[in-house]
N, C-alpha and C positions, 0 to 999 in steps of 0.2 A: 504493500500500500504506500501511497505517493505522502511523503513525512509533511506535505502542506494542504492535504487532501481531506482537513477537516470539516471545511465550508467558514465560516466566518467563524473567529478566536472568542471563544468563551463569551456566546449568544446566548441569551439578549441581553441589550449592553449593563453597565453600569449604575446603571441609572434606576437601580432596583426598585422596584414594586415597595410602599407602606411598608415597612417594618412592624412587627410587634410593636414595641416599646422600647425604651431608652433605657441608660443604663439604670439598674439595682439603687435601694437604697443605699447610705454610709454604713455601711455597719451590718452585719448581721444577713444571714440568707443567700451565704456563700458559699460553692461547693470547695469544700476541704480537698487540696492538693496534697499532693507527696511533697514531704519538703526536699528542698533542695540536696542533692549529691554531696556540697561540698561549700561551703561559708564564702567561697573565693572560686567564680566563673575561671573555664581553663584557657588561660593566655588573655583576661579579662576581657571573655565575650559570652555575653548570655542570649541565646535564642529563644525564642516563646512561639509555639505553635497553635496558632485557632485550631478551634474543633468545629469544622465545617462539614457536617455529612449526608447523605442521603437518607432521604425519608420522603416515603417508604424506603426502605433499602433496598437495591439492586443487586442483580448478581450481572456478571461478569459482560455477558454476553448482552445485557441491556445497557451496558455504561460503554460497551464498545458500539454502537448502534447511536448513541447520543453523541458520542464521538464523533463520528461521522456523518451525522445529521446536522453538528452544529447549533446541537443545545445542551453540551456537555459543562460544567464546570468544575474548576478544581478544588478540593477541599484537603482536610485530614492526611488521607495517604498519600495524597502530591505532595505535601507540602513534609512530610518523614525522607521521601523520595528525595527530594532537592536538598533538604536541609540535614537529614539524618535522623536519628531517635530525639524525641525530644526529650528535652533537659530536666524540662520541671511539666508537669501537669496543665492542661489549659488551662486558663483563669475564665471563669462563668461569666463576670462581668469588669467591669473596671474597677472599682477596688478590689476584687481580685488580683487583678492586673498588678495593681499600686503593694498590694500584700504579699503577691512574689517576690515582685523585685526588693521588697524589704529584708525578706528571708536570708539575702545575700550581706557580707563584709560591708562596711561604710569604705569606700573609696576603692572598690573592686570590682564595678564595671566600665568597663571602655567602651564597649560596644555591645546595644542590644539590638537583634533583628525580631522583628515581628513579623510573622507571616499568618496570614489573614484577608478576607473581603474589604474594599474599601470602595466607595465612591464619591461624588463632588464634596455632600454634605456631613458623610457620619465614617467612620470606623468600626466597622465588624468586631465583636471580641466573640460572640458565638452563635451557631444559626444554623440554618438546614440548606440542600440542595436538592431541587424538583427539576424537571425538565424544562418548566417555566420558566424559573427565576433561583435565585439569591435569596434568603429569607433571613434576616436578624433578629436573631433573638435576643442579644442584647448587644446593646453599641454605644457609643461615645461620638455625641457631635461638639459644634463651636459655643454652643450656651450650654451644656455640659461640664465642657473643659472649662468653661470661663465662670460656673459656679465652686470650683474644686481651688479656684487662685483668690477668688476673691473672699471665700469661707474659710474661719478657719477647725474645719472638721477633724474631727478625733475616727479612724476608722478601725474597725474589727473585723481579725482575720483567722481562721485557720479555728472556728469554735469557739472563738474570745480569746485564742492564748498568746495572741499576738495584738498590744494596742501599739499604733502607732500615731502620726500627724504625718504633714506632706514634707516639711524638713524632713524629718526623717530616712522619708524616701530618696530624696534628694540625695541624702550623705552617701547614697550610695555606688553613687557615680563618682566618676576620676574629674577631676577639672574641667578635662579637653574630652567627654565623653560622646558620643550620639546615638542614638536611638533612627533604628534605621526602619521604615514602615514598608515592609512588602506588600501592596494591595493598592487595585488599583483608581487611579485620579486622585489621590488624596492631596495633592501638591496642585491640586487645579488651581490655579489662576482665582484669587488673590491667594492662596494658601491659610486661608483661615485655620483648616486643621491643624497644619504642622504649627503654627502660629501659636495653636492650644494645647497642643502637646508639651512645647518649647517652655511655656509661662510654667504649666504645671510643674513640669520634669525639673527645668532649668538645665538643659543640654543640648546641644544643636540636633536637630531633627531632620531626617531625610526624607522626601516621597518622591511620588511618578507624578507629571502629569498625565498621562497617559496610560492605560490597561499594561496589566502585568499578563503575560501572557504564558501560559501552560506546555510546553510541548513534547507528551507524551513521547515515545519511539515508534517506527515503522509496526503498524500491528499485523498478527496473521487475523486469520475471519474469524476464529473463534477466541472467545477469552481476551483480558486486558492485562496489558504487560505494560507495568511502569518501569520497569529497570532503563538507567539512564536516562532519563525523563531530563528535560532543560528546561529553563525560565530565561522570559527575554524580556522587553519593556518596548512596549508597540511603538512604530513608527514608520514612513509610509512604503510602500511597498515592501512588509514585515514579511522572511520568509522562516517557518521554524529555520531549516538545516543551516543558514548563515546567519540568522540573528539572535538567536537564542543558545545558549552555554549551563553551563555545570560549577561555571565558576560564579556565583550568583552573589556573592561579596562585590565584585567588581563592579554592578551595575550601579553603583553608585556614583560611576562616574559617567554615567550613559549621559547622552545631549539631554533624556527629556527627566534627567534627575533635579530635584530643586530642594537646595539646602537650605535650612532659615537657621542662622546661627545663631547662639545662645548669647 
């Protein structure tokens, strides 16, 4: 099968269908992660992987068919695939999110990658995949982020045994840290997101303006094979077999990458 012979890249677009709801309260009615491996990310860089999955759940041979039809998207196992095991546990919602990253040393990460759904106005932290659409189950927009900088909330993590505040969070980045957002348009034009991410975190934040793009391997007719699977970041005449890689760190320096420094 021809490795560009999907029909248009992770249909229909972006621009996701009503979500649920927005993020979780402060505190409270968070799914309990594994904590972390080790107090100190290795080579201070921590990954955090969405739990984006199919439901109803699919087998094999219907996610190859969507594939090909061009109402495929990528979730969970893509995102193992490109990145590796992941590190720590999803985070349910955004303090969730904010309660991992605490878990870690004060001054011990350099770099976190988020891999996850994103469009113009919200950030995916967790949600479903249909044939239709993208579905968020819970997410972080720009009045979101901008209640989290302007409050100052006390949040509970991991069944109360963890209280912390957003300093906190904070401490636990290196100076010259960033938080890199795989998912895509999150960097659209004006960047409001990265904007909220930046104020919260207080570290330079990375996005795409542009769709992040999935591209499985050459499939046989039966069955899906993600082995070798690459991510690229759309741009115009995007073909998988030349625009897309394995080295998926790098894309940070793609044209349609947009830094808002801290």
């Amino acid at each position: 099968m021809d490795n560009d012979g999907y029909g248009p890249y992770q249909r229909p677009s972006t621009d996701y269908t009503d979500s649920t709801h927005g993020a979780d309260a402060y505190g409270g009615g968070t799914p309990k992660p594994s904590k972390a491996r080790s107090n100190k990310p290795a080579n201070g860089e921590l990954t955090i992987l969405t739990r984006f999955v199919w439901s109803p759940e699919i087998d094999a041979a219907t996610e190859l068919a969507y594939l090909t039809g061009g109402t495929w998207h990528p979730g969970w196992a893509d995102y193992v695939e490109i990145a590796g095991a992941a590190q720590v546990a999803p985070p349910g919602d955004f303090t969730a999110l904010l309660g991992t990253i605490y878990q870690f040393d004060p001054g011990s990460i350099q770099r976190l990658n988020f891999f996850t759904h994103a469009n113009k106005k919200m950030i995916g932290i967790q949600g479903t995949l249909d044939k239709a659409n993208v579905w968020f189950t819970t997410f972080v927009d720009e009045a979101e982020l901008a209640r989290h900088v302007q409050n100052d909330f006390s949040y509970s993590f991991n069944n109360g045994k963890d209280q912390f505040t957003l300093p906190d969070v904070r401490k636990r980045f290196t100076s010259d840290a960033i938080f890199v957002v795989y998912g895509c348009d999150a960097a659209f034009d004006p960047t409001k997101l990265l904007t909220g991410l930046r104020d919260v975190l207080q570290v330079s934040v990375i996005g795409f303006k542009e769709k992040t793009v999935f591209c499985p391997p050459p499939q046989k007719a039966t069955g899906f094979d993600r082995r070798g699977e690459k991510i690229g970041v759309f741009q115009k005449d995007f073909k998988c077999d030349k625009d897309s890689t394995r080295d998926w760190r790098s894309l940070i320096n793609h044209v349609n990458a947009v830094k808002v420094n801290n």
